[in-house]
C-alpha positions in Angstrom: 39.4 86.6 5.0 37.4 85.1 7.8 38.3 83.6 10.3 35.8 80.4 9.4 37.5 80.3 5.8 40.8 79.8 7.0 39.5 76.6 9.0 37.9 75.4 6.0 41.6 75.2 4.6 42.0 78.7 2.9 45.0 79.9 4.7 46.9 82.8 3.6 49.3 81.3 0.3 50.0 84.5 -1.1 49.5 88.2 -1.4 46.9 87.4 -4.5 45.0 85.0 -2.5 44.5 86.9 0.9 43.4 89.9 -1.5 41.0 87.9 -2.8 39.9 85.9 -0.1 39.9 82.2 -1.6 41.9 79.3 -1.4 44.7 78.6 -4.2 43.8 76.1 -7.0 44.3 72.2 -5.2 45.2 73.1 -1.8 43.8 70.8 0.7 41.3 71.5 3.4 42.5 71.8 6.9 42.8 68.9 8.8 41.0 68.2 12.3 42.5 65.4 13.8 40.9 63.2 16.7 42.6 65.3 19.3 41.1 68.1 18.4 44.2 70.0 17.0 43.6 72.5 14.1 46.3 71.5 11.2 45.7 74.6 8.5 46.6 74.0 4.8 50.2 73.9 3.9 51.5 72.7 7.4 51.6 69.1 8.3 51.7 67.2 11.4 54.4 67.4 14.2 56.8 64.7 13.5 56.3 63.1 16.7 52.8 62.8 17.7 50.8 60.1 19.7 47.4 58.8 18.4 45.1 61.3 19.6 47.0 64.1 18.9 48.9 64.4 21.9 52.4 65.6 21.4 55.3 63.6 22.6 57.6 66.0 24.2 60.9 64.9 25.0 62.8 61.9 23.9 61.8 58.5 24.4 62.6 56.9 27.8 63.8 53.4 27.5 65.5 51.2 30.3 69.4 50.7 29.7 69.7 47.2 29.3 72.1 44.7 31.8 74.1 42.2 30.3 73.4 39.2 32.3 76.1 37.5 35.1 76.8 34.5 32.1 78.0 37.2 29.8 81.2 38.0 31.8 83.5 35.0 31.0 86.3 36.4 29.4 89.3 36.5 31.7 91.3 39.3 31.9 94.9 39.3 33.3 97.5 40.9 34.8 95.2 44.3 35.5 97.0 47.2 37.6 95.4 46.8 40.4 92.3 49.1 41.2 91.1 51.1 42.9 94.1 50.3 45.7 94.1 53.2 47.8 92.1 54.7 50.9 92.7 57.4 53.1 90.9 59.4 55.9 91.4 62.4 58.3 92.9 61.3 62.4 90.5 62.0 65.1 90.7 63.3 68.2 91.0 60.0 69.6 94.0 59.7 67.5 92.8 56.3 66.5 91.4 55.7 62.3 90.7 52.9 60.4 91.0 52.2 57.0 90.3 49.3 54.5 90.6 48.5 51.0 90.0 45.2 49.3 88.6 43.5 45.6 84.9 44.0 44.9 83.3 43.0 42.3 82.5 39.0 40.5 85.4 37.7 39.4 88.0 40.3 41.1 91.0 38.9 42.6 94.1 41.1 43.8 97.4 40.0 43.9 99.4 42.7 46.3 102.7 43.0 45.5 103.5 45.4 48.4 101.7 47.8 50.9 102.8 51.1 51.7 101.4 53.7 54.8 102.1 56.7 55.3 100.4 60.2 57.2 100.7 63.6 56.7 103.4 64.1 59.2 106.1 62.1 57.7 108.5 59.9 59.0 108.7 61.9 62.5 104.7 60.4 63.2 105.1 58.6 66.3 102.2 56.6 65.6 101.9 52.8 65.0 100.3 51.6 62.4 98.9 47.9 62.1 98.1 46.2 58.8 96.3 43.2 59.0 93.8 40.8 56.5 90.3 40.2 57.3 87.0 39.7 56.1 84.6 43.5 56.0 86.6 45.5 58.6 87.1 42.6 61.0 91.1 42.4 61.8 92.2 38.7 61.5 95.7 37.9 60.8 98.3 40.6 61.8 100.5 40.8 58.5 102.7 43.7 59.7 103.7 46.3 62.7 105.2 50.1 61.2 106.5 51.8 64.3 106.7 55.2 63.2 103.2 55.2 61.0 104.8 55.4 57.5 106.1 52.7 56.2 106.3 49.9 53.2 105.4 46.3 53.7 106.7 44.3 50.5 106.7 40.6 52.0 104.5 37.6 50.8 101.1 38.9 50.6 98.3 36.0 50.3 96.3 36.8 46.7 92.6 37.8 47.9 88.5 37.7 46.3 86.0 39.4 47.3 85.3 40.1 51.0 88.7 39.9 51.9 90.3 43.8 52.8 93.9 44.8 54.1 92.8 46.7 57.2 95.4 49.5 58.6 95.1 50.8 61.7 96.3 53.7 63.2 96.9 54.5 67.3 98.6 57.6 68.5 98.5 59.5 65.1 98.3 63.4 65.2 94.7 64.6 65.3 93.6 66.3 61.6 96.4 64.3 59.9 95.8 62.1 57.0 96.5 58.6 56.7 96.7 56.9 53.8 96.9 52.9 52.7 98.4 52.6 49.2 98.1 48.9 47.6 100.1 48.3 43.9 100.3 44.8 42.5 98.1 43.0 39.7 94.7 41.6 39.5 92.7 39.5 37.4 89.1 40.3 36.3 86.5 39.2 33.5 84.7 41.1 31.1 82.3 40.7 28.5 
């Protein structure tokens, strides 16, 4: 069979056919479509093509959509509070830092209590100072734990975005960590 036959929509069908070289009774011609791809007889298009005969490889991108800000009106409360904890590794300088607060539309916490603590236990001779402020900037000093590990459980104000519990650390043992635990409630709204 030639090579310009099986163009022409011959195509191998069967052991009788290729013997004899001609198409089987009512099989189509081969298709050429506009992109230039050869389609023989018996086979049909890929299943996702483009006009032009470009093939589509992949799946179809498309943008995740974003409910917008009006959506969220349902309150919900009473939440375990989240995410309500922080910790980081002592310098050096023996000096850290470390804040935690609500983020988020519609996030309010409600602290119940607030609990300190490093890696060397309750024989750190470090201080630790917990205070409330606005983006790391210590305003209002709610507590002093002398020995660096500790639980503060007295009237905490309830706090919206912005607002952080900021603990610091002086005199801690360098490569210790210190950690700022915060449990309570908090109210949200969804979707």
């Amino acid at each position: 069979m030639s090579l310009k036959h099986w163009l022409r929509g011959g195509g191998i069908t069967g052991p009788q056919q290729a013997a004899a070289g001609r198409p089987r009774p009512g099989a189509r011609p081969a298709v050429r479509p506009a992109g230039g791809i050869v389609i023989p007889a018996g086979l049909h298009r890929p299943a996702q093509t483009r006009p032009g005969g470009a093939l589509n490889w992949g799946p179809v991108r498309q943008p995740i959509g974003r409910p917008p800000i009006t959506a969220y009106g349902t309150p919900v409360q009473g939440v375990p509070l989240q995410p309500g904890q922080a910790s980081g590794k002592i310098p050096a300088s023996g000096t850290i830092t470390l804040s935690i607060g609500p983020a988020g539309f519609g996030n309010v916490w409600y602290p119940a209590q607030v609990t300190v603590s490093t890696t060397t236990g309750p024989l750190d001779t470090s201080t630790c100072n917990v205070y409330l402020g606005p983006a790391n900037t210590p305003v209002t000093l709610l507590a002093q734990i002398i020995t660096g590990n500790g639980v503060l459980a007295t009237a905490l104000p309830n706090m919206t975005a912005g607002q952080y519990l900021i603990a610091i650390w002086t005199g801690g043992h360098t490569g210790d960590t210190a950690a700022i635990n915060i449990t309570g409630t908090m109210d949200t709204v969804s979707i």
